[in-house]
C-alpha positions in Angstrom: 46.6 -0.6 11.2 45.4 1.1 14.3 47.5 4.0 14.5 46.2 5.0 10.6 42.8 3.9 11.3 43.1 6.5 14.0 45.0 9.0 12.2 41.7 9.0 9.5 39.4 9.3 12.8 41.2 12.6 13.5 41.4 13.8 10.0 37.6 13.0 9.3 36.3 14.2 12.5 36.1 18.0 12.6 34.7 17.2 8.8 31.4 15.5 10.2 31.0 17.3 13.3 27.7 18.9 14.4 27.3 21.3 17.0 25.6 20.1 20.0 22.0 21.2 21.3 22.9 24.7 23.5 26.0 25.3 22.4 27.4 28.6 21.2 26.2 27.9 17.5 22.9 27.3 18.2 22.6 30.5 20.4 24.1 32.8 17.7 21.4 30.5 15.1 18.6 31.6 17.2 19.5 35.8 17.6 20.8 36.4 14.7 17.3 37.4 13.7 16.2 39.7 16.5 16.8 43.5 16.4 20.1 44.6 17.7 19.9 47.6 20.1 22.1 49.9 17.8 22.6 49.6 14.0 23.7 52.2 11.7 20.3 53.6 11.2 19.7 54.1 15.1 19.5 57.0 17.1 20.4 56.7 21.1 19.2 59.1 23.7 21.4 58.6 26.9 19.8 59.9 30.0 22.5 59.0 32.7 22.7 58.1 36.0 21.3 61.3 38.3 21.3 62.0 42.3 18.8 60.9 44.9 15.0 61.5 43.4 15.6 62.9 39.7 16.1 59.5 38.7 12.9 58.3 38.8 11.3 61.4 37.0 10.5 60.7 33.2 11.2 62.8 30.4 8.6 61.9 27.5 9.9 62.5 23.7 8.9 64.8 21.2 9.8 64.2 17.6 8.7 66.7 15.1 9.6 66.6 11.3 10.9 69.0 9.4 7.3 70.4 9.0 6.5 70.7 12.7 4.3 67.8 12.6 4.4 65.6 15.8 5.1 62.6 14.8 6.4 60.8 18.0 3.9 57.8 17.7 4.1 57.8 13.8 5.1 53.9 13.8 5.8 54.2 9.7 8.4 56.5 10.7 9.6 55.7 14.1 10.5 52.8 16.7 12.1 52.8 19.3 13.1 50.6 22.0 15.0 51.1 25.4 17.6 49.7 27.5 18.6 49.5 31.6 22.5 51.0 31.7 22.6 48.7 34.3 21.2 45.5 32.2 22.9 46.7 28.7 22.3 43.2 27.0 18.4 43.6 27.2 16.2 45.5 25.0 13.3 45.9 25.9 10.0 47.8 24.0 8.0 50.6 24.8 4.3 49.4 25.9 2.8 53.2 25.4 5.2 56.6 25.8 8.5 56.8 25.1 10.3 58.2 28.0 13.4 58.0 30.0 14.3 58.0 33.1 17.4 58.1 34.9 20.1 55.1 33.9 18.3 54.4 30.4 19.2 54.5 26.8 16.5 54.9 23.7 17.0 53.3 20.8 15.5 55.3 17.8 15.2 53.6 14.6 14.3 56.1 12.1 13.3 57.0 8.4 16.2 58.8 6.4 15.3 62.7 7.0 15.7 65.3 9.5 13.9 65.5 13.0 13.2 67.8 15.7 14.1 66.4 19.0 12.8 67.5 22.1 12.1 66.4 25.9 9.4 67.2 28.3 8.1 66.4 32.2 4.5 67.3 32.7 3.9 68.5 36.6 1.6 65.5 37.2 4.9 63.6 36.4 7.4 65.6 38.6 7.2 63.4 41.3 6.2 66.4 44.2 9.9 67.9 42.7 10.8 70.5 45.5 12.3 73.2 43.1 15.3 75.2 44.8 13.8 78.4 45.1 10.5 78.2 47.8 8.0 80.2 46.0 8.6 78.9 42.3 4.9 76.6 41.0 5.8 73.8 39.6 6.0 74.1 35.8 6.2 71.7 32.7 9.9 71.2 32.1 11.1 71.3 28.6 14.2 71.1 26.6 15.8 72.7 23.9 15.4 71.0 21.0 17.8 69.3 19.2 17.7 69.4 15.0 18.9 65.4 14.2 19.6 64.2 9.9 19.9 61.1 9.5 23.0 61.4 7.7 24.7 62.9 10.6 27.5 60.7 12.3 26.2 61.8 15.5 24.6 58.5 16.8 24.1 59.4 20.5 22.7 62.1 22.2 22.9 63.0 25.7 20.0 64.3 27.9 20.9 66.3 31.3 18.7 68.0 33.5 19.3 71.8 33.9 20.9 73.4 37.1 20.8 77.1 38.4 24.1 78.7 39.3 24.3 76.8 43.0 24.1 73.5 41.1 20.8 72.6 42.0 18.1 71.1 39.8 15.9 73.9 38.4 13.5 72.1 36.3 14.0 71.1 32.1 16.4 69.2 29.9 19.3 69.9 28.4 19.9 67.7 24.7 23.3 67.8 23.2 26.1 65.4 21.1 28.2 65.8 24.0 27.7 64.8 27.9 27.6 67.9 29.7 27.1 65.9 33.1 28.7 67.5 35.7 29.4 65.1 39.0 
């Protein structure tokens, strides 16, 4: 009698069960509602890694539409949200400009169309850069720009700054679907 009594235990059990208070269910219960950092609808601008004090000079984003109407702010048409490359897991959102800096990934989320990309370092934001060449003023740095749709598979961009022939930083940003980043 005991051996089938326990033999309906073992049967029954995994029937009733109910996950317990922190386990893996109730994590997955509480996420599955937050935004993910990358869906099929989002952009990422990767800005890797650079050398001594490049990294902590920010590159602010442009986005035009097709029109040539800025619309970087325009929250009907754009969000965007950011992660660390050396925190991946965390996403974190923008509290005014949308900017990278070294070691950071944006996360665009944006309306079906086609954009103008493009990057930008004001000189109040160069960080006393010391160009390469002694008697070049400092300069706001652009990029080129980049022409996204929507409906391209291209979901992540690459942002690099520009070098002169000696491989020093010269001031601007380059934006392309492949990583140009030389070591």
């Amino acid at each position: 009698m005991k051996k089938l009594f326990l033999l309906l235990f073992l049967i029954t059990a995994p029937l009733y069960s109910q996950p317990v208070p922190g386990s893996y269910y109730d994590f997955i219960d509480a996420t599955k509602d937050l935004p993910a950092g990358h869906d099929k609808t989002s952009l990422i601008i990767y800005r890797p890694d650079n050398i001594g004090v490049l990294n902590d000079i920010r590159c602010f984003l442009r986005l035009q539409d097709e029109a040539g109407q800025d619309i970087t702010y325009d929250s009907s048409r754009i969000t965007a949200t950011y992660e660390w490359m050396s925190t991946p897991d965390i996403i974190r959102n923008y509290k005014h400009t949308y900017f990278l800096s070294g070691g950071m990934a944006m996360h665009l989320k944006l309306k079906k169309g086609r954009y103008k990309i493009s990057l930008y370092t004001p000189t109040d934001q160069q960080n006393n850069f010391t160009y390469p060449q002694a008697d070049t003023k400092a300069f706001q740095w652009e990029s080129n720009i980049f022409e996204y749709n929507t409906e391209n598979p291209t979901k992540v961009i690459f942002v690099t700054p520009t070098r002169n022939d000696n491989g020093f930083y010269n001031g601007g940003w380059v934006i392309d679907y492949k990583n140009r980043r030389k070591p």
